[in-house]
C-alpha distance (Angstrom), angle and dihedral (degrees) to the residues before:
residue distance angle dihedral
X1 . . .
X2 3.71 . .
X3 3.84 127.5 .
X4 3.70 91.7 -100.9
X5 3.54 93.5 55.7
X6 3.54 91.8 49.6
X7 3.94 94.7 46.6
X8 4.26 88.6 52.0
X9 3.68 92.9 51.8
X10 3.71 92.2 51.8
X11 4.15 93.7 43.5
X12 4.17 81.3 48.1
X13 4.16 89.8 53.6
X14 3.94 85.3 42.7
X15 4.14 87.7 53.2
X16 3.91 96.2 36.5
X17 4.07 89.7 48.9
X18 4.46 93.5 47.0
X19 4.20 86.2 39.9
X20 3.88 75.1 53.9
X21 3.57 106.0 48.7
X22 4.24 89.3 37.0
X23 3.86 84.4 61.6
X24 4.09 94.1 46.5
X25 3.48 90.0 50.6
X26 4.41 95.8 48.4
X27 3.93 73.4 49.0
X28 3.46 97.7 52.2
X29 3.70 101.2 45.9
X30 3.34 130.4 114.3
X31 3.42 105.3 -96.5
X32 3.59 96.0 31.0
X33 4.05 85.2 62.5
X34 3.59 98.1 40.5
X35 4.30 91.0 57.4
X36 3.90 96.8 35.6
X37 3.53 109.5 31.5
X38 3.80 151.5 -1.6
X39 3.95 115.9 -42.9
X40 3.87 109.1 155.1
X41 4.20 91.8 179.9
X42 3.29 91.3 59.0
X43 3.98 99.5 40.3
X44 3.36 85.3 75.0
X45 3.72 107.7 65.5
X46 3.67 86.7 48.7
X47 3.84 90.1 56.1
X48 3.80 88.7 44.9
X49 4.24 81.4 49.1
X50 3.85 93.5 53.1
X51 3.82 85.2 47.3
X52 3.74 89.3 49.1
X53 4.18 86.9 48.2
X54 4.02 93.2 51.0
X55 4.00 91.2 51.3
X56 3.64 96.7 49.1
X57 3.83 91.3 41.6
X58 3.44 91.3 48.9
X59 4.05 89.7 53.6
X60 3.92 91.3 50.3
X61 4.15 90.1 54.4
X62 3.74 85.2 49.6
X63 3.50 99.4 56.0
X64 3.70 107.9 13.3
X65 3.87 103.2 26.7
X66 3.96 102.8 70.8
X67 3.28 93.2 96.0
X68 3.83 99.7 56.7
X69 3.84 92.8 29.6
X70 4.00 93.9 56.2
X71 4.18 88.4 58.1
X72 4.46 86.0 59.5
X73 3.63 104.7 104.9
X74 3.49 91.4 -146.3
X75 3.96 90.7 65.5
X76 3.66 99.4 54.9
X77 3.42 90.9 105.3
X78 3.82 87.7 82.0
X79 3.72 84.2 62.4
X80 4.36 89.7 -137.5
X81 3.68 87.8 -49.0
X82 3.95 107.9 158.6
X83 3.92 100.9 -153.0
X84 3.99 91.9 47.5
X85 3.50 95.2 45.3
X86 3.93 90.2 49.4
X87 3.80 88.4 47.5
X88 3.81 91.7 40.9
X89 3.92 88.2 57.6
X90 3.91 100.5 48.8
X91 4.21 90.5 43.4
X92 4.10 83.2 55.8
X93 4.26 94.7 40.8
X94 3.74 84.1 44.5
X95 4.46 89.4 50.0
X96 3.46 88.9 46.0
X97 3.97 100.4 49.5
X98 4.10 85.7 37.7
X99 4.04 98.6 52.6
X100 4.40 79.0 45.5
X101 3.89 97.0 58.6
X102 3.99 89.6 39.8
X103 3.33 99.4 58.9
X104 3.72 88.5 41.5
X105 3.59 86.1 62.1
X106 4.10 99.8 38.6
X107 3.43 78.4 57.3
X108 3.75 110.7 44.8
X109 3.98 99.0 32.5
X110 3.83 120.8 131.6
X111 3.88 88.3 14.9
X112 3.89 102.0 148.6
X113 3.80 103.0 146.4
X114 4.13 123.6 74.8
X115 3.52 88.7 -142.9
X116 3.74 93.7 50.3
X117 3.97 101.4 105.1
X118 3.25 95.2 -132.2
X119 3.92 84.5 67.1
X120 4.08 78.1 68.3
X121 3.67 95.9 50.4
X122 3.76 88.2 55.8
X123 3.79 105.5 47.7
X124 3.78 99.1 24.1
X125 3.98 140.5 41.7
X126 4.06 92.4 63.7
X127 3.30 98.0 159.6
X128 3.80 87.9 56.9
X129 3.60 84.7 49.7
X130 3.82 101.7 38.9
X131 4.42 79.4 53.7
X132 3.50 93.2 53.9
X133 3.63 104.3 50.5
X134 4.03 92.9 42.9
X135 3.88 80.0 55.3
X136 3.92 92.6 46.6
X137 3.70 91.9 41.3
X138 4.01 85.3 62.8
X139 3.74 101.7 32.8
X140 3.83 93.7 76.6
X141 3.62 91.6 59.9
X142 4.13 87.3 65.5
X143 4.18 87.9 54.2
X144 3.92 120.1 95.9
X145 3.43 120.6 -100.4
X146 3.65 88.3 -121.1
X147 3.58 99.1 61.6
X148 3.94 88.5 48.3
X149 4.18 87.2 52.1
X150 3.65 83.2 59.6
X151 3.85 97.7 40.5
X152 3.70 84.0 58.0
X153 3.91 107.7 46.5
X154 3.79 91.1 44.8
X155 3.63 86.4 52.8
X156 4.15 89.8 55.4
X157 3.59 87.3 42.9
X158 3.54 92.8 58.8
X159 3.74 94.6 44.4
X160 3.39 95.5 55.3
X161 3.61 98.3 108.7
X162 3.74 103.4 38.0
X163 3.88 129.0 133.8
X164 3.93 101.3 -103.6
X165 3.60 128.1 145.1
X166 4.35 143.7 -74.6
X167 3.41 136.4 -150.7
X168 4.00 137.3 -121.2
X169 3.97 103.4 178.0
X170 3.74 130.3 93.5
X171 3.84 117.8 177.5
X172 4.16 88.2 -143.8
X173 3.72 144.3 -22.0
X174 3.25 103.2 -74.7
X175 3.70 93.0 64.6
X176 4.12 91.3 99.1
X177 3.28 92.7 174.8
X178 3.50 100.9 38.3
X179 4.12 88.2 49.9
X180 3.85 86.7 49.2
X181 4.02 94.5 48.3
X182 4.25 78.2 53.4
X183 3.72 103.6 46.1
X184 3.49 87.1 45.7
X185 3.86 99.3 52.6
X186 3.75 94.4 43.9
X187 4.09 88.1 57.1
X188 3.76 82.2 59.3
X189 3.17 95.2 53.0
X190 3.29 93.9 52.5
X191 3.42 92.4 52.8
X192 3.59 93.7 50.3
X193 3.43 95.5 49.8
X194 4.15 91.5 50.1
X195 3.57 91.0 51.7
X196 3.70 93.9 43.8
X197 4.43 92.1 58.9
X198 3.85 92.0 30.9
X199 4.23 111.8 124.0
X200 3.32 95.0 -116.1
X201 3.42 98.3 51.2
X202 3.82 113.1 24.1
X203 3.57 110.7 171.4
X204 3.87 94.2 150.3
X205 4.01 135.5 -115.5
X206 4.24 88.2 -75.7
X207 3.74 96.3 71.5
X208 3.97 94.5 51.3
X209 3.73 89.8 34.3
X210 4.06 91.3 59.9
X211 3.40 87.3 45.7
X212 3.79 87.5 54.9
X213 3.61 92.0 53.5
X214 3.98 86.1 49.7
X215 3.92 93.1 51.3
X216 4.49 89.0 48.7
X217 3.62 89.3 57.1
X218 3.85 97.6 44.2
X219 3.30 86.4 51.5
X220 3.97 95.9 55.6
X221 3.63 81.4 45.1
X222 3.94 93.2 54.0
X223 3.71 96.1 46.2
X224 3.62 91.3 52.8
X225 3.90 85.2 58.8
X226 3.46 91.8 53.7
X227 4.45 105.6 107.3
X228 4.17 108.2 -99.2
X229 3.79 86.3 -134.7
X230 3.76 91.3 70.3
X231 3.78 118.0 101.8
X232 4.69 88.1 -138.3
X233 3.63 87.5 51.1
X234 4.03 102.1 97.8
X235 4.23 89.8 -167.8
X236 4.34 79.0 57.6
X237 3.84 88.3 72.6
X238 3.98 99.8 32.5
X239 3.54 105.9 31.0
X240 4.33 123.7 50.0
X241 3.89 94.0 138.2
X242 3.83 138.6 49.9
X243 3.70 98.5 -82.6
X244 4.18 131.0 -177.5
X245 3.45 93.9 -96.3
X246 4.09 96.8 43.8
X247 4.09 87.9 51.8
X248 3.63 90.0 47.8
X249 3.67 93.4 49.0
X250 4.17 91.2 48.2
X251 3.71 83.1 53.1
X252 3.67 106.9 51.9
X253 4.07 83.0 39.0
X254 3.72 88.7 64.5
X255 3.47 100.9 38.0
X256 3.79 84.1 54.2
X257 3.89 102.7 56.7
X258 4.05 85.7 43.1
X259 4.21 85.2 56.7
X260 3.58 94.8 41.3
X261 3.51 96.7 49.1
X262 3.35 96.0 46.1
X263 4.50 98.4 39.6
X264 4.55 82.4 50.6
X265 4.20 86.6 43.8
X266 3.91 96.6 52.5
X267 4.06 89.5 43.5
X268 3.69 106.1 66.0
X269 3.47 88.1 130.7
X270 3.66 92.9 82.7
X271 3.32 88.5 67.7
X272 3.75 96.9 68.0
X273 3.70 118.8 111.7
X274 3.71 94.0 -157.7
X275 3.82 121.1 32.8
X276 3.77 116.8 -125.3
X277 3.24 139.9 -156.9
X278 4.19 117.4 -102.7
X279 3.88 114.2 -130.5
X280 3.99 117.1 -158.8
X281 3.87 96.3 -115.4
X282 4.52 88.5 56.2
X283 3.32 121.8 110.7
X284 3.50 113.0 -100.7
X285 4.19 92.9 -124.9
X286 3.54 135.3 6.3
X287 3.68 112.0 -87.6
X288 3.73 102.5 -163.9
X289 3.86 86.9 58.9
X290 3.30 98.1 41.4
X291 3.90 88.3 61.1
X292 4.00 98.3 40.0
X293 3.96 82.4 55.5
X294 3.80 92.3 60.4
X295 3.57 92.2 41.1
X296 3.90 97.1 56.2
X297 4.04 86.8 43.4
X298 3.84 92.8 58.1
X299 4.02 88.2 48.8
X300 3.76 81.9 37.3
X301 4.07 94.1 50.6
X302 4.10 97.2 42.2
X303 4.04 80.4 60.8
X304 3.92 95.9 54.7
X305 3.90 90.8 46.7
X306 3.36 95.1 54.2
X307 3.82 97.1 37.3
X308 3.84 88.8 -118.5
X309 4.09 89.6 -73.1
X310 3.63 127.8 97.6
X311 3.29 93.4 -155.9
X312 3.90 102.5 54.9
X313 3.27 134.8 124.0
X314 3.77 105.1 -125.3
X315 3.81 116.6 -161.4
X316 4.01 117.2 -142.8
X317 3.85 110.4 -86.6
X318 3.63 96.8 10.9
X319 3.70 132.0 124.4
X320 4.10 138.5 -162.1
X321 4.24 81.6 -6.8
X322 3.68 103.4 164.4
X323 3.91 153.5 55.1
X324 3.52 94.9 -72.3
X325 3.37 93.8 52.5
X326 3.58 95.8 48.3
X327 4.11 95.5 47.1
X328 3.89 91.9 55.6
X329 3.67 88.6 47.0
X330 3.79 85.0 54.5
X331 3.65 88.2 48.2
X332 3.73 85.4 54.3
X333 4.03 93.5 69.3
X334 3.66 92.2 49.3
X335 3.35 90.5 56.6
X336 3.42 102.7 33.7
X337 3.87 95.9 55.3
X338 3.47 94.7 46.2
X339 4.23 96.0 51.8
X340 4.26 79.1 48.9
X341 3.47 94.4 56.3
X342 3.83 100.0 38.6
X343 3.69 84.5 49.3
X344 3.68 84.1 61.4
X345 3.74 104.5 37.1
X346 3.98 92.2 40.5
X347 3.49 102.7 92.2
X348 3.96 97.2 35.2
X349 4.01 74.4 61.1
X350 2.95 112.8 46.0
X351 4.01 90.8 39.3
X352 4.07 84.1 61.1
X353 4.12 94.5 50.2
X354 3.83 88.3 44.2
X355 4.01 91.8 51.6
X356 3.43 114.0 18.6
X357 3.57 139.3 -121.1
């Protein structure tokens, strides 16, 4: 054998092994891994997707659906009524998408290893998956509209005490309320601010000023909650129909919930007491949680669409329009200044009890 023939038998080897490691790669991409195999990064953003898919499909069956929801025998209990059929269709979308995510997390809890199989069950079988939440996305529509009454008021019951948001606008002076709701905010500013610079505690003027940014935009957020049809609601005298800003608004308020449910689901990690070391073979987040996220944002979403009232009238493209909506939100500064300041008095505290005077 000559030393040509040697020297095209090695540049053959050469092509064979890079026609080789050209095809692992196509194999290994992304989307290549997230159809044919096991990809848990990427299982996420299609969870987050079918989250995304439930919202929006909710919307459309809340405005657009009345007609074909109000020929269900199971809704004629609303007697043809648009408002509770519209209501009636997110609280069974919402069911649907929340019995999906909780048995996605009965059935991926405690999963820590990648070899685990559950770790399978999590970022593969999609079409499985994809079948089972068409099927649960219909299955609702079969239940009584009793049992979805009751689905609904335990759900306000239960978010009765959750962080939500306040308000610090009034449109004029004879907005008591509105003027109280204002007064009483900037006092807790104030205080937040004074126990933000105080010497014992010193965390600066950015911390409270953040927080100050926080409380302007949950205030915008409140006042659009307020009901159109009352005289201290500005949007009342400029706003009756489904205007640029209102659609853009519904849009970037659904787009939120999807990334805060799915940016609190991939960090359960925060929720660890004591801080462990990561071995290679872990999963890379904690699938149970991950799952119990999504399934307290579809209860969670159903709530905002219907303004936390069964028996609202939603207006096209809106969302969390109404006094409900605008109480919790008030119960949302409450709360939220007093976890700020105990944040900042907590270790001054507990420092004292632990020592002494």
């Amino acid at each position: 054998m000559t030393n040509e023939d040697v020297a095209a038998m090695e540049r053959g080897e050469r092509d064979y092994s890079g026609g080789e490691r050209s095809a692992d790669l196509v194999a290994d991409s992304s989307c290549s891994r997230l159809f044919n195999g096991v990809n848990p990064s990427l299982a996420r953003y299609v969870y987050s997707l079918i989250f995304l898919v439930t919202n929006l499909l909710a919307w459309a069956i809340r405005d657009y659906g009345r007609g074909a929801l109000s020929e269900l025998k199971r809704l004629k209990g609303c007697h043809g009524a648009k408002e509770c059929l519209g209501a009636e269709g997110v609280l069974r979308i919402s069911l649907g998408c929340f019995i999906f995510f909780f048995v996605m997390f009965l059935s991926t809890a405690g999963t820590k290893k990648l070899a685990d199989l559950r770790n399978s069950w999590h970022s593969g079988w999609w079409a499985g998956k994809i079948l089972l939440w068409l099927v649960l996305m219909g299955v609702p529509f079969l239940v009584p509209s009793a049992f979805i009454e009751l689905y609904a008021t335990a759900y306000l019951a239960s978010f009765s005490g959750i962080i939500l948001m306040y308000i610090w606008y009034a449109p004029k002076l004879s907005c008591k309320l509105n003027i109280f709701f204002i007064t009483l905010t900037l006092m807790l500013l104030q205080i937040m601010t004074l126990v933000s610079v105080h010497s014992k505690v010193k965390v600066g003027f950015l911390m409270p000023g953040l927080m100050g940014i926080y409380v302007v935009f949950l205030c915008w957020c409140a006042i659009r909650s307020e009901p159109l049809r009352d005289s201290c609601n500005k949007n009342a005298l400029a706003v009756t129909h489904a205007d640029w800003l209102t659609i853009i608004s519904f849009v970037i308020a659904v787009l939120a919930i999807v990334i805060a449910t799915f940016s609190t689901g991939v960090d359960s990690k925060c929720f660890q007491f004591k801080k462990l070391e990561r071995e290679a073979d872990d999963v890379p987040y904690g699938y149970g949680f991950f799952h119990f996220v999504f399934a307290m944002g579809s209860m969670y979403f159903a709530m905002l669409f219907i303004s936390w009232n069964m028996h609202h009238v939603v207006q096209k493209w809106t969302i969390d329009v109404g006094w409900a909506s605008t109480w919790v939100r008030i119960v949302n500064e409450w709360v939220a200044a007093v976890v700020y300041v105990w944040m900042l008095i907590a270790p001054l505290v507990w420092r004292h009890s632990r020592f002494g005077p």
